[in-house]
One Martini backbone bead per residue (centre of mass of N, CA, C, O) as a GRO file, in nm:
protein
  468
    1UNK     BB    1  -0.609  -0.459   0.417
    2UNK     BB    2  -0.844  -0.420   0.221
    3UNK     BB    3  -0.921  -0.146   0.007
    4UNK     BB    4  -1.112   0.032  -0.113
    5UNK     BB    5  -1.140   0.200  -0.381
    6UNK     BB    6  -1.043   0.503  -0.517
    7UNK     BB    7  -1.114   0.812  -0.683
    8UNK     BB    8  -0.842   0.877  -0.926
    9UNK     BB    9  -0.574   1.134  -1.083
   10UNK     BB   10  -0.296   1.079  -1.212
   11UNK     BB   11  -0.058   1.354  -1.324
   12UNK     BB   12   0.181   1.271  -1.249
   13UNK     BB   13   0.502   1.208  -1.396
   14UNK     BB   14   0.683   0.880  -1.496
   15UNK     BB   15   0.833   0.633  -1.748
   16UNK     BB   16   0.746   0.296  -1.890
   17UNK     BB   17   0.894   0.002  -2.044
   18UNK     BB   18   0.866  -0.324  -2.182
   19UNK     BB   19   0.835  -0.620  -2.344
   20UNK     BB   20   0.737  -0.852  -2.537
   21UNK     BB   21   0.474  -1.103  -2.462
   22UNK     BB   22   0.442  -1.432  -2.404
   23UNK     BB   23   0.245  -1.631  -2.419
   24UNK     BB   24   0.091  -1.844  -2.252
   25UNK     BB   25   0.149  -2.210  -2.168
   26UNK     BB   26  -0.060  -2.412  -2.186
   27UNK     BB   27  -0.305  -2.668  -2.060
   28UNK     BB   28  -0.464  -2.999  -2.126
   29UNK     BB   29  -0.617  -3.202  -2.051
   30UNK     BB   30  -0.594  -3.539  -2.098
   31UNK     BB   31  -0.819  -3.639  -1.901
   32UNK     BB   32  -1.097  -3.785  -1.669
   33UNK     BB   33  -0.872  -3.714  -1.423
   34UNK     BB   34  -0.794  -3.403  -1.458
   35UNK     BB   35  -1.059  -3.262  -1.462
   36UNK     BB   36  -1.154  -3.376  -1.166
   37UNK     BB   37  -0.954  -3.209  -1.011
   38UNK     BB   38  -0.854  -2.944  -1.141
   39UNK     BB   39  -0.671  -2.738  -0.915
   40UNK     BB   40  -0.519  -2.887  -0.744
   41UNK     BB   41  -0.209  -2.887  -0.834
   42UNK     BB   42  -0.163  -2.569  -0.854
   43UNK     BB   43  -0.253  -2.545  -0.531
   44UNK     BB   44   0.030  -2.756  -0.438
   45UNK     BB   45   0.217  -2.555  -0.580
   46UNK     BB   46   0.168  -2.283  -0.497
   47UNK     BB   47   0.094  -2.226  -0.189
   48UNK     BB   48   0.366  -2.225  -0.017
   49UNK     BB   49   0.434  -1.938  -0.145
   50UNK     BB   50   0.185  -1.814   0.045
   51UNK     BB   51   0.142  -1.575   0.335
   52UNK     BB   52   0.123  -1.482   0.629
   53UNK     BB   53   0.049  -1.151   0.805
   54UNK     BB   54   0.160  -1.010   1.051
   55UNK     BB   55   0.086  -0.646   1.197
   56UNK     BB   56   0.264  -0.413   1.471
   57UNK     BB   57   0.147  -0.097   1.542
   58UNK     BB   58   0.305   0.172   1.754
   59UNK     BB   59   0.103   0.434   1.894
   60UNK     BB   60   0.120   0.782   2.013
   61UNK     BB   61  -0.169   0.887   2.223
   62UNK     BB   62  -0.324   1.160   2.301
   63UNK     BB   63  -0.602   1.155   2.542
   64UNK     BB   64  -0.597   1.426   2.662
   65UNK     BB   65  -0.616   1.733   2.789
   66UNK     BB   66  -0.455   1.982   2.959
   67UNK     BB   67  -0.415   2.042   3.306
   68UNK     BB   68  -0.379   2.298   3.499
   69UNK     BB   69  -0.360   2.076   3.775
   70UNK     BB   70  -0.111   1.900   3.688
   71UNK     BB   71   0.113   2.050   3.927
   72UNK     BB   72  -0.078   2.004   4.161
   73UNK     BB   73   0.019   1.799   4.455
   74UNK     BB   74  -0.249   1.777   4.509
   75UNK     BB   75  -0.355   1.616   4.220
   76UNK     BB   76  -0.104   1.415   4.138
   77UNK     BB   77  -0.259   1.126   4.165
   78UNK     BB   78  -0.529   1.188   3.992
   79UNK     BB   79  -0.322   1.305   3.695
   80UNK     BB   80  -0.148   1.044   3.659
   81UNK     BB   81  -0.140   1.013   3.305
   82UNK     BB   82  -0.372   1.177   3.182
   83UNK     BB   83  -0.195   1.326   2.901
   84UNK     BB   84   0.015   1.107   2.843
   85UNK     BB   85   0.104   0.926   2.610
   86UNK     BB   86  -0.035   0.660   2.438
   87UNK     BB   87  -0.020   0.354   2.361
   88UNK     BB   88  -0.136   0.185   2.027
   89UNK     BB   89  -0.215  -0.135   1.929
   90UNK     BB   90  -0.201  -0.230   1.577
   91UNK     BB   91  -0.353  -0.510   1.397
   92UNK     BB   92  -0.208  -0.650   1.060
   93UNK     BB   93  -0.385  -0.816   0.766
   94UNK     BB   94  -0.228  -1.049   0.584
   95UNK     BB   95   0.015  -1.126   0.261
   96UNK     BB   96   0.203  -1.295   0.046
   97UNK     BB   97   0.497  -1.351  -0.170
   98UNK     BB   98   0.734  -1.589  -0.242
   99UNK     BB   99   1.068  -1.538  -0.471
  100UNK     BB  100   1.275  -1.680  -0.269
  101UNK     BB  101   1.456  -1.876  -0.102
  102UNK     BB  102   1.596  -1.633   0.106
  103UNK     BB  103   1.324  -1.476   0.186
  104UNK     BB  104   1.148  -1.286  -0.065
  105UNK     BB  105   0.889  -1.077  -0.013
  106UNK     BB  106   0.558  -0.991  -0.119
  107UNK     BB  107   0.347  -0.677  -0.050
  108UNK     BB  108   0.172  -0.427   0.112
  109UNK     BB  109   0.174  -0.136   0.221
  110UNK     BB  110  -0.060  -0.119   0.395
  111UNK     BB  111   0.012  -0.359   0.581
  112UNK     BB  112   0.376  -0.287   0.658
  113UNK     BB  113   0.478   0.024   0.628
  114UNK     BB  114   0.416   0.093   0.974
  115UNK     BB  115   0.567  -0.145   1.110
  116UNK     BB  116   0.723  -0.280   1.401
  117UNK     BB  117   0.627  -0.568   1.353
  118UNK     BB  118   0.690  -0.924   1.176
  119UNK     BB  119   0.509  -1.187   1.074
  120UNK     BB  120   0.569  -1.489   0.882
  121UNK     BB  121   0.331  -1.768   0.770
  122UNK     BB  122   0.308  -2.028   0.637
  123UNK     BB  123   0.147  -2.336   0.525
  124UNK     BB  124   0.309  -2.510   0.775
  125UNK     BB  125   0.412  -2.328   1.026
  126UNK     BB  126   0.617  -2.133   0.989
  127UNK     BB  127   0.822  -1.885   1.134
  128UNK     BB  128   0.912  -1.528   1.090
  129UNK     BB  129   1.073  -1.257   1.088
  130UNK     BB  130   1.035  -0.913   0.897
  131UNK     BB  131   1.164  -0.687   0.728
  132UNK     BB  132   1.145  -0.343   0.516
  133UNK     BB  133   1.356  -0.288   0.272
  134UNK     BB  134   1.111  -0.210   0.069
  135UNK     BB  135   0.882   0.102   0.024
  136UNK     BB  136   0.534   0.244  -0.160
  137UNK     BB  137   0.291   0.386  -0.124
  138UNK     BB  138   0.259   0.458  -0.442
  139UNK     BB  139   0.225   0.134  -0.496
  140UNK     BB  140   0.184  -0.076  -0.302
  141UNK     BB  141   0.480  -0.172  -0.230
  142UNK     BB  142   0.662  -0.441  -0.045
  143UNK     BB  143   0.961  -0.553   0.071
  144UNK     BB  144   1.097  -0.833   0.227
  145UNK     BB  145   1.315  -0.998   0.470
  146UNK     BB  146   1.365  -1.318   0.603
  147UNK     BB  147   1.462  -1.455   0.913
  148UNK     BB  148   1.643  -1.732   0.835
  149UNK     BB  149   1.602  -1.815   0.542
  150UNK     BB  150   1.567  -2.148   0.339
  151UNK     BB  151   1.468  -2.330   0.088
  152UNK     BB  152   1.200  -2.182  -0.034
  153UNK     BB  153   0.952  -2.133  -0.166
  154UNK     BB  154   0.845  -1.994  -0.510
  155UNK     BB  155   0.751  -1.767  -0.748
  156UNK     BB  156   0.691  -1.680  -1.074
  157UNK     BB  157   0.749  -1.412  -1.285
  158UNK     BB  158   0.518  -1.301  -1.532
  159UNK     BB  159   0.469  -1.138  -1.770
  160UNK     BB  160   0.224  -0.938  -1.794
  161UNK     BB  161   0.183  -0.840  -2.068
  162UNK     BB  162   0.040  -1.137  -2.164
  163UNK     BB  163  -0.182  -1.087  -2.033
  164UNK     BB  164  -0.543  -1.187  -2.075
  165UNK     BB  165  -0.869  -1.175  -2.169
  166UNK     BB  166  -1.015  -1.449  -1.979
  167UNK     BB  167  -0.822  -1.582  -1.808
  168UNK     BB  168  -0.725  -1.776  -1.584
  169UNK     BB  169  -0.738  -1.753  -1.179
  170UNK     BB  170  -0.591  -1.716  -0.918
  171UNK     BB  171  -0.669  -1.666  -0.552
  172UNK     BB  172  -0.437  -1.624  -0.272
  173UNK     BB  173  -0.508  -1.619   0.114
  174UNK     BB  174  -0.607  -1.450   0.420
  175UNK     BB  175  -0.962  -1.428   0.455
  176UNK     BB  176  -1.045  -1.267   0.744
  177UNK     BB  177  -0.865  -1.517   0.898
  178UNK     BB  178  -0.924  -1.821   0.794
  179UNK     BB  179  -0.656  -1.864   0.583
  180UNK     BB  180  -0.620  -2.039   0.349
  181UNK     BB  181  -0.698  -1.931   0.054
  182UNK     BB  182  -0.915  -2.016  -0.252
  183UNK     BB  183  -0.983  -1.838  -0.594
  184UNK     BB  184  -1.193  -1.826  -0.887
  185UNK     BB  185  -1.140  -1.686  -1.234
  186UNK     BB  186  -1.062  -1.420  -1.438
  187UNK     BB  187  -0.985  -1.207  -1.628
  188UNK     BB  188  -1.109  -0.917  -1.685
  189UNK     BB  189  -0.854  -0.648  -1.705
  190UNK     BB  190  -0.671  -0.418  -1.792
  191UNK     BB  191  -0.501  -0.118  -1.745
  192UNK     BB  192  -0.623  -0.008  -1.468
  193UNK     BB  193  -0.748   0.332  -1.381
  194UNK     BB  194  -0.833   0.534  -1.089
  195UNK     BB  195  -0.774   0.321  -0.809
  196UNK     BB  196  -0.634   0.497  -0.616
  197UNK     BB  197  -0.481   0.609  -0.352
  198UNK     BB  198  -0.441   0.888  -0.319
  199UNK     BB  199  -0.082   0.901  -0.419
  200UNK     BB  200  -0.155   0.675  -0.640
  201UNK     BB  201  -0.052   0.484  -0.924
  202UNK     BB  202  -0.250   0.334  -1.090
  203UNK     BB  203  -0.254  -0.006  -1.194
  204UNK     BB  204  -0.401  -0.279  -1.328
  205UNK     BB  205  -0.548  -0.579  -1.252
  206UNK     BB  206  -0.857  -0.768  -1.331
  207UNK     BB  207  -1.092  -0.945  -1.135
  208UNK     BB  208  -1.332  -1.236  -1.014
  209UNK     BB  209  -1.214  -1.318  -0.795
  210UNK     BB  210  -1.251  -1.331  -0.497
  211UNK     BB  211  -1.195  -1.090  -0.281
  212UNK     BB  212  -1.057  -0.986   0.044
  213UNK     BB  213  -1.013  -0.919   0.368
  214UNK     BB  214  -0.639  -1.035   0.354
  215UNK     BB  215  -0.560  -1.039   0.031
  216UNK     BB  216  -0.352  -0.894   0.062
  217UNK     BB  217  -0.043  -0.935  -0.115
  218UNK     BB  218  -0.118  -1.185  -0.246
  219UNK     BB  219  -0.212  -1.408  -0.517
  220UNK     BB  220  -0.213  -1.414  -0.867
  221UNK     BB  221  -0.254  -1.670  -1.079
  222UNK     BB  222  -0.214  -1.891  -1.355
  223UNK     BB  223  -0.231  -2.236  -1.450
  224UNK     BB  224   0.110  -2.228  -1.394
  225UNK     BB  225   0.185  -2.076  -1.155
  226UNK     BB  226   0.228  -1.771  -1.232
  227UNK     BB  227   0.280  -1.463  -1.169
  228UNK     BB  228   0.099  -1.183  -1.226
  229UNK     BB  229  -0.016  -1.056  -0.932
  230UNK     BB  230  -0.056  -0.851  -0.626
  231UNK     BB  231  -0.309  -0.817  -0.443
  232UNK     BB  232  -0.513  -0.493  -0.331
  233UNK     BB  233  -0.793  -0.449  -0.419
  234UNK     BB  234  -1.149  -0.317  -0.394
  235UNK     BB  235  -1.491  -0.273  -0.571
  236UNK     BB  236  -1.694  -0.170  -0.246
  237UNK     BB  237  -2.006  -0.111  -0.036
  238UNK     BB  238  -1.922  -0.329   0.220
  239UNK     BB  239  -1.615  -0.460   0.195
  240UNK     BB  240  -1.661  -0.708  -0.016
  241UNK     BB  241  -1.689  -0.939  -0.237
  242UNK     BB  242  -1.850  -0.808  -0.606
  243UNK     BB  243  -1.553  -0.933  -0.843
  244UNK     BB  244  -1.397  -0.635  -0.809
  245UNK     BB  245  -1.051  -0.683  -0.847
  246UNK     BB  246  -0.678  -0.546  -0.784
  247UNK     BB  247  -0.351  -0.616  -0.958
  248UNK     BB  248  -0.026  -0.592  -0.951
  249UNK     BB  249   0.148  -0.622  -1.140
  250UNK     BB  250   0.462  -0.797  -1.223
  251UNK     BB  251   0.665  -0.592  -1.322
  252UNK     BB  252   0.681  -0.387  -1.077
  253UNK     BB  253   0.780  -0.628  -0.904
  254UNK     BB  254   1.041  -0.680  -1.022
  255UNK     BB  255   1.174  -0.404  -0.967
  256UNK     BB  256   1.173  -0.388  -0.677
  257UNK     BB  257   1.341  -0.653  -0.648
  258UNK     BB  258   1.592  -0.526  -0.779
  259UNK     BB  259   1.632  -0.278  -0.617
  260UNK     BB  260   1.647  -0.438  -0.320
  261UNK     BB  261   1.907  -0.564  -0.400
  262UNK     BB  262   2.064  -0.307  -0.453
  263UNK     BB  263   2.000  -0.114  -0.189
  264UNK     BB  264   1.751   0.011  -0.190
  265UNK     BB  265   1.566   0.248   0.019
  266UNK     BB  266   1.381   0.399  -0.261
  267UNK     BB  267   1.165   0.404  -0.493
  268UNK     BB  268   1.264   0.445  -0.858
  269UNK     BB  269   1.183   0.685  -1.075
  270UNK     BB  270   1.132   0.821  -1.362
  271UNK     BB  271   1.163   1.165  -1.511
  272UNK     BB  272   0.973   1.315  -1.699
  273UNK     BB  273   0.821   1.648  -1.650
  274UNK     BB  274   0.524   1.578  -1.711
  275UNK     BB  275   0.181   1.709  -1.842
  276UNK     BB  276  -0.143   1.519  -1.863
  277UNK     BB  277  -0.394   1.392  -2.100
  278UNK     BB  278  -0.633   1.222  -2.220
  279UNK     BB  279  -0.788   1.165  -2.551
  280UNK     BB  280  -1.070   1.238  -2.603
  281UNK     BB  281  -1.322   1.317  -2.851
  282UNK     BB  282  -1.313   1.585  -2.856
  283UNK     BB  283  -0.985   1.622  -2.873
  284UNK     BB  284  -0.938   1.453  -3.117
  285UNK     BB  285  -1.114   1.658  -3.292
  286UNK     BB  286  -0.993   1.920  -3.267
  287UNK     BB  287  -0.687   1.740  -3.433
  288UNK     BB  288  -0.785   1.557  -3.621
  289UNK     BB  289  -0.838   1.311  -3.589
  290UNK     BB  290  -1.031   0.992  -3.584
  291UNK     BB  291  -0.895   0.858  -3.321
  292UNK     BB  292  -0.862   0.806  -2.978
  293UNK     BB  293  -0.558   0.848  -2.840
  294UNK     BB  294  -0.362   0.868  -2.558
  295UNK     BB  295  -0.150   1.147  -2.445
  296UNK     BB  296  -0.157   1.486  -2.416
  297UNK     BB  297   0.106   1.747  -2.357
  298UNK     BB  298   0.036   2.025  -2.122
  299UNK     BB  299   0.336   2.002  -1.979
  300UNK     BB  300   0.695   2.122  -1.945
  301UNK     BB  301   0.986   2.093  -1.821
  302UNK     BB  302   1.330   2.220  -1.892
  303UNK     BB  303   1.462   1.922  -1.765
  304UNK     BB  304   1.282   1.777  -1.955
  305UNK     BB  305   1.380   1.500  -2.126
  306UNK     BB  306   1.146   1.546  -2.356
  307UNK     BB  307   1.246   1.848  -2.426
  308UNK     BB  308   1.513   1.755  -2.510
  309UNK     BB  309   1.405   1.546  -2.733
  310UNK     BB  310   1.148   1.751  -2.860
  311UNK     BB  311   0.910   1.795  -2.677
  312UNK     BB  312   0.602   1.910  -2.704
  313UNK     BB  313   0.323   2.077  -2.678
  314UNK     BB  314   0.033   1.865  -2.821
  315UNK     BB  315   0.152   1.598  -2.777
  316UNK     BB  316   0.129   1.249  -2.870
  317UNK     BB  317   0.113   0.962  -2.658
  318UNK     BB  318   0.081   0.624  -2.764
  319UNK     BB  319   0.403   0.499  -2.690
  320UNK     BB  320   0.557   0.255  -2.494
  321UNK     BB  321   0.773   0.011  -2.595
  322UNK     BB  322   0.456  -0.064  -2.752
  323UNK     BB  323   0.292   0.024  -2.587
  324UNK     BB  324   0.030   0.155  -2.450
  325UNK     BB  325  -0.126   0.495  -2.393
  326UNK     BB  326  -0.424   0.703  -2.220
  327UNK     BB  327  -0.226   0.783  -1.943
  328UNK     BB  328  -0.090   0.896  -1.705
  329UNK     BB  329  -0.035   0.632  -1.523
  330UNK     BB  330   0.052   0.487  -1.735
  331UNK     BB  331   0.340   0.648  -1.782
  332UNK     BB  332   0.433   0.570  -1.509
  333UNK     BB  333   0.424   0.239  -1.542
  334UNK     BB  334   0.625   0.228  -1.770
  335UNK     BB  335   0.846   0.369  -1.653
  336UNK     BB  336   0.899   0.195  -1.404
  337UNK     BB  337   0.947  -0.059  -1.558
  338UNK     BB  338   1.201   0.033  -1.714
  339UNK     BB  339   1.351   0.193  -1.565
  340UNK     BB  340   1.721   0.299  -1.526
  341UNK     BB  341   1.962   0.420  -1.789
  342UNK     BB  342   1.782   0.409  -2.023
  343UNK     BB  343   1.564   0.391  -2.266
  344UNK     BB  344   1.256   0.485  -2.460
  345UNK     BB  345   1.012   0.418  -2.657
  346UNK     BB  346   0.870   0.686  -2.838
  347UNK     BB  347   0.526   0.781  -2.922
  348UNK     BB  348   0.462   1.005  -3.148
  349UNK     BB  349   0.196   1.284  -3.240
  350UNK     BB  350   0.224   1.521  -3.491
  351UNK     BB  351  -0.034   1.547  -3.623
  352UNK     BB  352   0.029   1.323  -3.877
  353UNK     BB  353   0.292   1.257  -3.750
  354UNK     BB  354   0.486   0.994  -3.682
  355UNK     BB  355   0.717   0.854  -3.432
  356UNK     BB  356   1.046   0.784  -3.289
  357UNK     BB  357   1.193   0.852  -2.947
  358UNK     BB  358   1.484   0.826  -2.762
  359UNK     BB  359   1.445   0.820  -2.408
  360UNK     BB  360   1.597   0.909  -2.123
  361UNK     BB  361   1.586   0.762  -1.747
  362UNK     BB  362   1.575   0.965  -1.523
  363UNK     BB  363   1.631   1.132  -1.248
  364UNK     BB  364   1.556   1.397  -1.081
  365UNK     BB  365   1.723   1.707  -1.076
  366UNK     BB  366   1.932   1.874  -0.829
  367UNK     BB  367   1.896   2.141  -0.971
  368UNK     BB  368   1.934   2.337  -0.796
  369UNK     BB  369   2.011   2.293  -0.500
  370UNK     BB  370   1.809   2.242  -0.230
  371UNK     BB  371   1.898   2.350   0.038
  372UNK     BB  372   1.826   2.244   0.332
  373UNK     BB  373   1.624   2.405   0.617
  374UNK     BB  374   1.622   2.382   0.957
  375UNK     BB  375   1.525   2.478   1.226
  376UNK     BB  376   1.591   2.621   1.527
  377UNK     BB  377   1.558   2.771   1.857
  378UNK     BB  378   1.671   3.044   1.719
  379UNK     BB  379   1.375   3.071   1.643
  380UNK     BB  380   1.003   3.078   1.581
  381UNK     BB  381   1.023   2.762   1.392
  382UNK     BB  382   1.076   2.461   1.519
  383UNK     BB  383   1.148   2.220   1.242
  384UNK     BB  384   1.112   2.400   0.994
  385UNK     BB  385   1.184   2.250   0.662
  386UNK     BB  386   1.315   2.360   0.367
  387UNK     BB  387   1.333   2.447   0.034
  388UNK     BB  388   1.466   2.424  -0.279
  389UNK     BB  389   1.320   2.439  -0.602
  390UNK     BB  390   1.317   2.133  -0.782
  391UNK     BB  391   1.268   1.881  -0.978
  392UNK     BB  392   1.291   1.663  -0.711
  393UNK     BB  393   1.105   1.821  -0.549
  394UNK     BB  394   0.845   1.802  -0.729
  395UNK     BB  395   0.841   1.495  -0.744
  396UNK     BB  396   0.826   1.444  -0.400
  397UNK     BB  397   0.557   1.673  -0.369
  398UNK     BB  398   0.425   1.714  -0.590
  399UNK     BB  399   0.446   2.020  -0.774
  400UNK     BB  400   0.417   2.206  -1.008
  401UNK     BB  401   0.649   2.235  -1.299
  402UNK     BB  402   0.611   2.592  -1.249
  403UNK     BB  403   0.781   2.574  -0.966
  404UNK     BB  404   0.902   2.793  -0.714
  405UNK     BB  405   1.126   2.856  -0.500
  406UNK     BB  406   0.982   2.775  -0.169
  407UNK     BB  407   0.978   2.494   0.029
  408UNK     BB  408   0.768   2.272   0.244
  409UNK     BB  409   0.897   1.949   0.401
  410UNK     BB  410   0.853   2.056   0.715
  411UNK     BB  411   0.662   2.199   0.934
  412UNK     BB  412   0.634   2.062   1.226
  413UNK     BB  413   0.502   2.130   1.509
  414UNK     BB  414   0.437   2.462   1.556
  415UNK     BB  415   0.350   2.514   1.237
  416UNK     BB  416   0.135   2.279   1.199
  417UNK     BB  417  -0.045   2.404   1.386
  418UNK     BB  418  -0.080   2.666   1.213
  419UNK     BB  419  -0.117   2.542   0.893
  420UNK     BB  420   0.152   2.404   0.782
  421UNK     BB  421   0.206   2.251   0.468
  422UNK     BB  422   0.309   2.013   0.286
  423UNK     BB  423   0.382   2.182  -0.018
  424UNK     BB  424   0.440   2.519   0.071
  425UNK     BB  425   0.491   2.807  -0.043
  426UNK     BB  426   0.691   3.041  -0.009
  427UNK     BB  427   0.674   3.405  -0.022
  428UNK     BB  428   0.631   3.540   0.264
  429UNK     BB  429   0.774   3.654   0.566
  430UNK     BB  430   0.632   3.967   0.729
  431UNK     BB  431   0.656   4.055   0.417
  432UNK     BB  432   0.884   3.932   0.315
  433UNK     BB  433   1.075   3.811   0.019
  434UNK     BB  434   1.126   3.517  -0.087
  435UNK     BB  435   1.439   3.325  -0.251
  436UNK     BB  436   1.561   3.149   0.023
  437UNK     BB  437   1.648   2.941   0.288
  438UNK     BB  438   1.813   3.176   0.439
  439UNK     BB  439   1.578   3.380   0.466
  440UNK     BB  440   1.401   3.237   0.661
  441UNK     BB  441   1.614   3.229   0.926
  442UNK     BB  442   1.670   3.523   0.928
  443UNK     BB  443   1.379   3.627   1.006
  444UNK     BB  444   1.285   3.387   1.230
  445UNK     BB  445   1.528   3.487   1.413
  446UNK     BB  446   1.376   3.846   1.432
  447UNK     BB  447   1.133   3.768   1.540
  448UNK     BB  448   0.846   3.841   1.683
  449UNK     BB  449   0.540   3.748   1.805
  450UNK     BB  450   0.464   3.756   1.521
  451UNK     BB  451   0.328   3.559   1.215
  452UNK     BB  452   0.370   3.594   0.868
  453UNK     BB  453   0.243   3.383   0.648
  454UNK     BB  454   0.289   3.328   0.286
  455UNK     BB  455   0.103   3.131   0.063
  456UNK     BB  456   0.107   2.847  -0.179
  457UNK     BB  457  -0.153   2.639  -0.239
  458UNK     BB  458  -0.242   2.513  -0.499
  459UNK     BB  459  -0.260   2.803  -0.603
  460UNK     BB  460  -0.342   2.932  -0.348
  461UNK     BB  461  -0.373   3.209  -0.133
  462UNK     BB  462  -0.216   3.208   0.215
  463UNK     BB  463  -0.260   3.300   0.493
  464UNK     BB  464  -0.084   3.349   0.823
  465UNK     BB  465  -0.138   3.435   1.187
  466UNK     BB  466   0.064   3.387   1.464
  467UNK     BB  467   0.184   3.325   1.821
  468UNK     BB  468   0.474   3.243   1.990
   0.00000   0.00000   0.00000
């Protein structure tokens, strides 16, 4: 279902870059019967290939608190189910649209990403199940593989790069389950960031073509009908569409397509080790600019690509691969769609000097070893899993460049009841300072009944004190 836009600003960085793209070749209509179709033959031809998507979810939920009388024989009857996990199906309405004949779908990760079961029914009425092959919740996007499909109707990718403002855009989906449904508008904008959900990396297309709920993963096509992008969210006070719809471009849905064929378990993005902010007219007068432009780096990371070939705090990057970039957003969505193994050409502003840089495009290194460590049944919090902090670790979960030491990476039952929180470095337990994961091990194997674990939180220092 589509979801309200909620307004974030992601400043973890990892970057990529496009190609330059050809002009879209439109068509003008050639005579007052072409005219008077509209969009109908683009419609016929398009809709095809776009999928209603039914997703459903099966929750354990614990439904009241347990009662001291549930063991005794006499209340046994009465306690029966009392307190037991019940299971709970929530489903959930989206769309999709199929992008090979052999059934390979994209739509959102909000629509299947947590699905037990997904069925998938074309606009003929054909029905398949299928399964999530790739999916990553921070770019909201989900690649299916429909089980016995071939010689399916699907859609070609536009490079998205050379969508313009101004453009016609159609909208098709399953708006509220009432069906296959077509809106039109134009692109209202290129861009858009600070639109993500949660720890989405945001970087949209804007259209006013009608979005509603239900049109999630649905597609949005230019004239020709290619895909531009998958529709994903809308910026409403109501529920509804108030003409402000955004679509994932299309070009980073190439990169999933291609990841996912090659058996990724999950989405790889190169790795900057950067932290930046977008250069507003304050900070470009600061630096002697002239026009605000780009976006200039606050930290660098020691093992950080861009460190290693010259770049510094204070450094303005204006574009990737040509692109323009002004904001850390857009160089996530840069990087992500330039992929890995290559090279990203890198324009830099550093005073009055311009250059261009070839940075490598890398996975963030696992060195020194992140060595997790599990605690087991023979500790005093069994589940709670550690890491030794590393660029890997860093990466994946969001954690400021300048992190070391041991890190939570799954506080478990017991730890997690107590407040301690994935992304939690441990500074010391029970007063001993840590300084690696099998101290963690060490300390909690003999410690007594009480545990005191010294944490920072996100630059706060947090002390937790509980009773094993």
């Amino acid at each position: 279902m589509i979801r309200p836009a909620l307004t974030a600003l992601a400043l973890c960085l990892a970057l990529p870059a496009l190609a330059l793209p050809a002009a879209a070749e439109t068509k003008v209509p050639q005579s007052q019967a072409e005219i008077a179709l509209g969009f109908a033959p683009l419609v016929q031809e398009a809709s095809p290939a776009v999928v209603n998507i039914y997703a459903k979810v099966v929750r354990q939920v614990q439904q009241r608190r347990r009662s001291p009388f549930m063991n005794d024989p006499f209340f046994d009857d009465f306690f029966r189910g009392f307190a037991e996990p019940q299971p709970r199906v929530e489903n959930s309405l989206g769309s999709g649209v199929i992008l090979s004949a052999d059934g390979i779908v994209v739509s959102n990760y909000h629509v299947v990403g947590s699905a037990t079961e997904i069925r998938v029914v074309t606009n003929d009425r054909r029905e398949y199940n299928a399964r999530v092959i790739l999916g990553d919740k921070a770019s909201d996007l989900a690649i299916l593989q429909l089980e016995e499909a071939a010689d399916l109707p699907h859609l070609d990718l536009r490079d998205s790069d050379g969508v313009q403002v101004g453009e016609l855009a159609l909208a098709i989906g399953n708006p509220f389950g009432v069906g296959q449904t077509v809106s039109s508008g134009i692109i209202s904008g290129l861009a858009r960031t600070g639109m993500g959900a949660g720890d989405g990396f945001g970087y949209y297309i804007q259209t006013d073509a009608p979005i509603n709920p239900g049109n999630s993963g649905g597609a949005l096509i230019d004239v020709n009908g290619d895909l531009i992008g998958i529709n994903t969210r809308i910026l409403s006070r109501s529920g509804g569409s108030n003409g402000i719809g955004f679509a994932i471009p299309a070009n980073l849905v190439k990169q999933f397509v291609e990841q996912a064929k090659t058996g990724a378990e999950e989405f790889q993005r190169p790795w900057a080790g950067m932290a930046g902010q977008p250069v507003d007219a304050d900070l470009a007068a600061s630096m002697g600019m002239e026009v605000p432009e780009g976006m200039v780096v606050s930290d660098l990371h020691r093992e950080s690509p861009f460190a290693k070939e010259g770049f510094k705090v204070g450094d303005v990057i204006t574009h990737v691969d040509g692109e323009v970039v002004n904001s850390p957003s857009e160089m996530v969505f840069r990087m992500s769609v330039s992929g890995l193994g290559g090279t990203a050409e890198i324009t830099r502003l550093r005073g009055a000097e311009r250059d261009v840089v070839a940075v490598p495009m890398i996975t963030a290194p696992d060195q020194p070893p992140a060595n997790p460590v599990q605690l087991d049944e023979k500790t005093a919090l069994p589940g709670l899993t550690v890491a030794q902090i590393n660029p890997q670790v860093i990466a994946r979960l969001g954690l400021p460049l300048s992190a070391e030491g041991v890190v939570v990476t799954d506080p478990g039952p017991y730890a997690g009841r107590g407040g301690v929180q994935p992304g939690d470095a441990l500074l010391a337990v029970n007063g001993q300072a840590v300084t690696g994961t099998e101290d963690v091990y060490a300390i909690l194997a003999n410690s007594g009944r009480w545990i005191q674990l010294d944490l920072n939180r996100r630059g706060q220092r947090v002390t937790l004190r509980f009773r094993t």
